[in-house]
N, C-alpha and C positions, 0 to 999 in steps of 0.2 A: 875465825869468826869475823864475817864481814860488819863493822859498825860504824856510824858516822864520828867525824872527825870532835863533835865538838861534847859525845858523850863520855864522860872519863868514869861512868861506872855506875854501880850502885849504891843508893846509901841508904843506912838503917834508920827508919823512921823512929825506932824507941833509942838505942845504943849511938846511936848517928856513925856508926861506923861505915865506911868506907868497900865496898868489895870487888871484886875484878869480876863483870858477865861473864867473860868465857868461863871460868869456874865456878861460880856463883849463879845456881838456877833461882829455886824457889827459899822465901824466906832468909834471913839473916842468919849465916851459920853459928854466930856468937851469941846471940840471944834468942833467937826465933820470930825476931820483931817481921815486920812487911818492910819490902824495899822499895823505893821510887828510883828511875834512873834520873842523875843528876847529871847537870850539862856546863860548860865552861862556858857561857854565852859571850866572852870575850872572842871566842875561835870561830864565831857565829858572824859572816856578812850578809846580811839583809837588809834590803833594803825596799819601800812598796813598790819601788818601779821593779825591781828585779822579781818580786813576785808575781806584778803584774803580767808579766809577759809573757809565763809561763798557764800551758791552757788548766782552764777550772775542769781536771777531770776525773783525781781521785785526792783523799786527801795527803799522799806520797808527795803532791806537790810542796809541804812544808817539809822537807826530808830534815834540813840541818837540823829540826828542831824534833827528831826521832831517832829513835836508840840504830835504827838500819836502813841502810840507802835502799831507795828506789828497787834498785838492780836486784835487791838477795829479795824483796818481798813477796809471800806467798798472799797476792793480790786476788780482787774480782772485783775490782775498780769502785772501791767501795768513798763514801766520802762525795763530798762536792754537791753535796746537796741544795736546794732551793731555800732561800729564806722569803716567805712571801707575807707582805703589809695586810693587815686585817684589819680596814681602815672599822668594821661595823663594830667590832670587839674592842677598837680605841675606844668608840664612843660608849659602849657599855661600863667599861671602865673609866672613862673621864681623863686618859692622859694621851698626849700628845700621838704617839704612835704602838701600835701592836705587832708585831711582826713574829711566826712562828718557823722553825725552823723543822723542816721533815723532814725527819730519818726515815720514815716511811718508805722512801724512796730507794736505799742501801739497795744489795744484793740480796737480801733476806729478808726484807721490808723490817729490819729492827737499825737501831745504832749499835748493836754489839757486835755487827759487822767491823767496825773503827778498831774496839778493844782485841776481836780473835784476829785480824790480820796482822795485830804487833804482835801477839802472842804466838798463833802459831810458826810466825817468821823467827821468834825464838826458838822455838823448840825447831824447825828447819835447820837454822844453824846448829842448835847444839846437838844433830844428830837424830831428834829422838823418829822411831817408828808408828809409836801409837801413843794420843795424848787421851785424857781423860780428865772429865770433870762434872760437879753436879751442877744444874741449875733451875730456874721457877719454869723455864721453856724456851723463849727466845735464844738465850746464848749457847743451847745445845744444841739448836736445830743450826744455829749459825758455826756453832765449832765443828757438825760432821759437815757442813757445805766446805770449810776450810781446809778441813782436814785430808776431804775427797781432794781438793785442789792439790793438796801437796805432795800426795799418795801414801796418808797413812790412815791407821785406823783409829775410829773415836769411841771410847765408851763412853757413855751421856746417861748421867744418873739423874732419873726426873721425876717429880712428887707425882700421884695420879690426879690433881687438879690440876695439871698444866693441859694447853690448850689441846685438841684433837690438832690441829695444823702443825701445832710445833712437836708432837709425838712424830705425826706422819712423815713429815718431811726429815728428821731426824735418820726416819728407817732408810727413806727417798734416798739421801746421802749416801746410804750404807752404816752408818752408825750402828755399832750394836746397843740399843735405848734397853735401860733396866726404868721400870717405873715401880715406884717405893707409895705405900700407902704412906696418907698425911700428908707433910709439908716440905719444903725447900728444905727444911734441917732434917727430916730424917732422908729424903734423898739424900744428902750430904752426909751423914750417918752412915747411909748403903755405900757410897763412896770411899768414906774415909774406912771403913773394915777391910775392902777389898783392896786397896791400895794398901793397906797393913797387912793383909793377907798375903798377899801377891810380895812384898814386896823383896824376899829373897829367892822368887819363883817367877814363874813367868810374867806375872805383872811387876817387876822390877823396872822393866824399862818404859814402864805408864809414865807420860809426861806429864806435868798438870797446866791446863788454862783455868784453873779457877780463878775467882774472882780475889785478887788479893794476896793468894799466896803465889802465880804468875806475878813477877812486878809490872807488866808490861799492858792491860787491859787499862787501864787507867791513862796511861801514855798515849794509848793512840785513841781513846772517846776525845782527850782535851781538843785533837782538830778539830772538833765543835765550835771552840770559842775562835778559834784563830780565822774559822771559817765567816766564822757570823760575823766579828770585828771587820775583817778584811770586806764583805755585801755590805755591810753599813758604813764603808766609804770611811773604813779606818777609824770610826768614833764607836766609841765603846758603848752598848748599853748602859741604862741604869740600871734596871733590874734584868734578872736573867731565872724564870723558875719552871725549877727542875722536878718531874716526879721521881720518890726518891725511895728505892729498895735499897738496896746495896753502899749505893750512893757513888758508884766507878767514876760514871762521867761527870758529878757535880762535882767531884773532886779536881777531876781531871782539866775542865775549863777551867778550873778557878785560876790551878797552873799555869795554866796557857793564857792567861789575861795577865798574869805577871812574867811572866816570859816577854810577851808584847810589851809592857811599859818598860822593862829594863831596857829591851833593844830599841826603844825610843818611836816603835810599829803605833803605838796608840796612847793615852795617854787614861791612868784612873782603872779602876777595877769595876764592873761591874757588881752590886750586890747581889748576889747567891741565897737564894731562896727556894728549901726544901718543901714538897708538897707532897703529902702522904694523904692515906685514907685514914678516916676516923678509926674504920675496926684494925686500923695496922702501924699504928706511929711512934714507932719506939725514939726515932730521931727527932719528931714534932715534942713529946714528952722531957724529952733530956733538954733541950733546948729549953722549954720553957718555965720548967724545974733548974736550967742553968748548973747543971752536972756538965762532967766533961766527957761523960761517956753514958752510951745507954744502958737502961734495962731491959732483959728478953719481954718482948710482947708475948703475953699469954694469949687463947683464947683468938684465933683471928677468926674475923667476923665481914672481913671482906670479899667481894667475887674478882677486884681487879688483884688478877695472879704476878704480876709482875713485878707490883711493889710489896707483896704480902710476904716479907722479909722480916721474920719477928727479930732476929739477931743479926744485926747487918757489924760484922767485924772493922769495920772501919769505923764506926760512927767517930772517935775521936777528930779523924782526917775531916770528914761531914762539917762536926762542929763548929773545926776552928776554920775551915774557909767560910762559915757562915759569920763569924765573928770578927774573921780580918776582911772582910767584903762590905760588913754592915748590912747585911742582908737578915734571914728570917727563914721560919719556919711554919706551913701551916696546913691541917687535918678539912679534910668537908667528906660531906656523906657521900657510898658508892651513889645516891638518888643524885646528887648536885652534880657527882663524876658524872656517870652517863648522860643527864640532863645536857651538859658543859659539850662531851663531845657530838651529841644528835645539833646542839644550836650552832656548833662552829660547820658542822655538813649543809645547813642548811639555810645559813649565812653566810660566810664564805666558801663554802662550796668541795672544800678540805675535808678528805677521813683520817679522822685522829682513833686511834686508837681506846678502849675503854678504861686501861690503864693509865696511857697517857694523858688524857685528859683530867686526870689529876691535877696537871699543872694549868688545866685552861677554870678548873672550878676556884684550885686554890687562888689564881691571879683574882678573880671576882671577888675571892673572900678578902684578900691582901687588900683591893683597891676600896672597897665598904669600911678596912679600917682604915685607910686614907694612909698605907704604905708609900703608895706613890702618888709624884704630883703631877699637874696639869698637861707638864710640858715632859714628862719621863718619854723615853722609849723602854719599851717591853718586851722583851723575849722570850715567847711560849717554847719549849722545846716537847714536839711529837717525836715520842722515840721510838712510836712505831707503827704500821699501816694501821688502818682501821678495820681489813679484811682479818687480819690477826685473831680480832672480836667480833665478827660478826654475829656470834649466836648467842654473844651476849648482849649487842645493841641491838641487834631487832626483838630479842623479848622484852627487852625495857621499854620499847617503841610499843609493844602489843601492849604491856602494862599500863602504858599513861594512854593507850586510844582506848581502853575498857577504863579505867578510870572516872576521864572523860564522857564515856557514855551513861555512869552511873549516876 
């Protein structure tokens, strides 16, 4: 198993134990905790000029700070994205600078591009043929695109509200897609039978890239922060707000901004700031009830499918980078979401996503309570194209021109 030099393994987020990658796939064999791979950043030479010089073209470029070199990754040049200033949404908000960063842009127009090319470059190395996993839609349509890259096969277990695009291109892939009435948890439900079904039968050798029980999706979202730190000229944002299902990549940057201040790359954490929908916030809830863990959201009530994660199994991870960050947590209506992403198209000129744009409502709500100040920079992160949702922003768009004419 090819891995870089300064990863010495996995360790257990509940048990803190220690375990070897090459035998140690999914979950902590000693408890069944989630793993993170831990790094010696002692064995880590970096420096900004040596970064520098290397061209911005996937996020492979930060290799030392990734569980596998460059060489073994099963790639589509994913990463290196644009972070571009939105000087009209500074002044909405009243601080100093806006700036959002578009995943849009990836190979799948989502950021789950980042998390399946760590992931499936694990299961690469560790052999496996066919990986499988459930998800809201984006990271299924991105794990048969990865999966086709590597040459194996994906089963992609998806709720039948996830998007017509991300069903389609799933099949595009070759993915065998099972679509599960309901939600993200009973596809995950269809998931987890069949991989207990299978699992002393031909689905024995299903790999999994889930969210979380993979340790390695998490790993590779955080080249977000290192991306974004490194375009802002090595200064850290203030705020950094993330729309939050799952919460992979809010974890994942938080990582990665303390990775950067040990290696002496930047200096301060950005505050981490969760943004959910009202009909779906079980992380907004816990947070503000000051639990360390959520409760399942009943009853969702939202159209953006990507964060409509009523049990996001990390929230603990969520929590506490929200709490060691000094950052926050905050719900606005799907009417404020779509509003958020039609004024960011038509102000700066950017398609955000109808999901995404979570985080450009919740910033307006964050700045109304006077989160941030005059002179903050701000970090919107779009996690994913706007074509994603189109047929959900142009009927919001037909909603408020009939509106309007009433």
């Amino acid at each position: 198993m090819r891995t870089t030099e300064a990863f010495v393994g996995l360790r257990c987020v509940d048990c803190e134990a220690l375990h070897d990658p090459e035998t140690t796939t999914h979950g902590c064999p000693d408890c069944g905790g989630m793993l993170d791979p831990e790094y010696d950043l002692d064995r880590v030479d970096l420096t900004r000029e040596a970064i520098e010089t290397r061209r911005f073209d996937s996020m492979w470029r930060y290799e030392e700070l990734l569980p596998f070199p460059r060489e073994a990754a099963v790639s589509l040049d994913e990463g290196a994205t644009p972070l571009v200033e939105c000087p009209t949404l500074a002044d909405r908000m009243g601080v100093g600078a806006v700036y959002l960063k578009d995943e849009g842009r990836n190979p799948t127009g989502t950021f789950k591009d980042r998390g399946q090319t760590a992931a499936m470059t694990a299961a690469s190395e560790h052999g496996a043929r066919e990986i499988a996993l459930n998800s809201a839609g984006n990271a299924g349509q991105s794990a048969a695109a990865y999966a086709a890259r590597a040459g194996m096969d994906a089963h992609v277990f998806l709720p039948d509200r996830a998007g017509f695009t991300q069903k389609a291109m799933t099949e595009v892939h070759g993915g065998d897609l099972r679509v599960a009435k309901g939600e993200i948890t009973d596809a995950g439900s269809e998931y987890a039978a069949a991989m207990a079904e299978g699992a002393e039968g031909d689905r024995a050798g299903w790999y999994s890239t889930k969210t979380f029980v993979t340790p390695y999706r998490h790993d590779g979202k955080k080249t977000m922060a290192h991306e974004t730190i490194e375009q802002l000229g090595w200064e850290t944002p203030d705020a950094v707000v993330y729309p939050t299902g799952g919460g992979v990549g809010l974890v994942g940057m938080h990582k990665a901004a303390k990775e950067f201040e040990e290696l002496g790359l930047s200096e301060g954490l950005p505050g981490m700031y969760a943004a959910q929908a009202e009909g779906c916030a079980p992380v907004v809830r816990a947070w503000e009830e000051g639990t360390e863990v959520h409760e399942a959201w009943i009853d969702i009530t939202t159209a953006c499918n990507g964060i409509a994660v009523p049990d996001p199994g990390a929230s603990p991870l969520i929590l506490e980078a929200l709490a060691e960050s000094d950052g926050g947590a905050v719900a606005t209506s799907d009417r404020a979401i779509l509003d958020a992403a039609i004024e960011v198209a038509r102000t700066e000129g950017l398609e955000v996503g109808a999901t995404p744009a979570a985080a450009v409502s919740g910033a307006f709500e964050l700045a109304e309570r006077g989160e941030f100040g005059p002179d903050d920079t701000v970090v919107l992160l779009n996690t994913g194209a706007g074509n994603k949702d189109v047929d959900t922003l142009r009927a919001h768009l037909g909603e408020r021109e009939e509106e309007s004419r009433d």
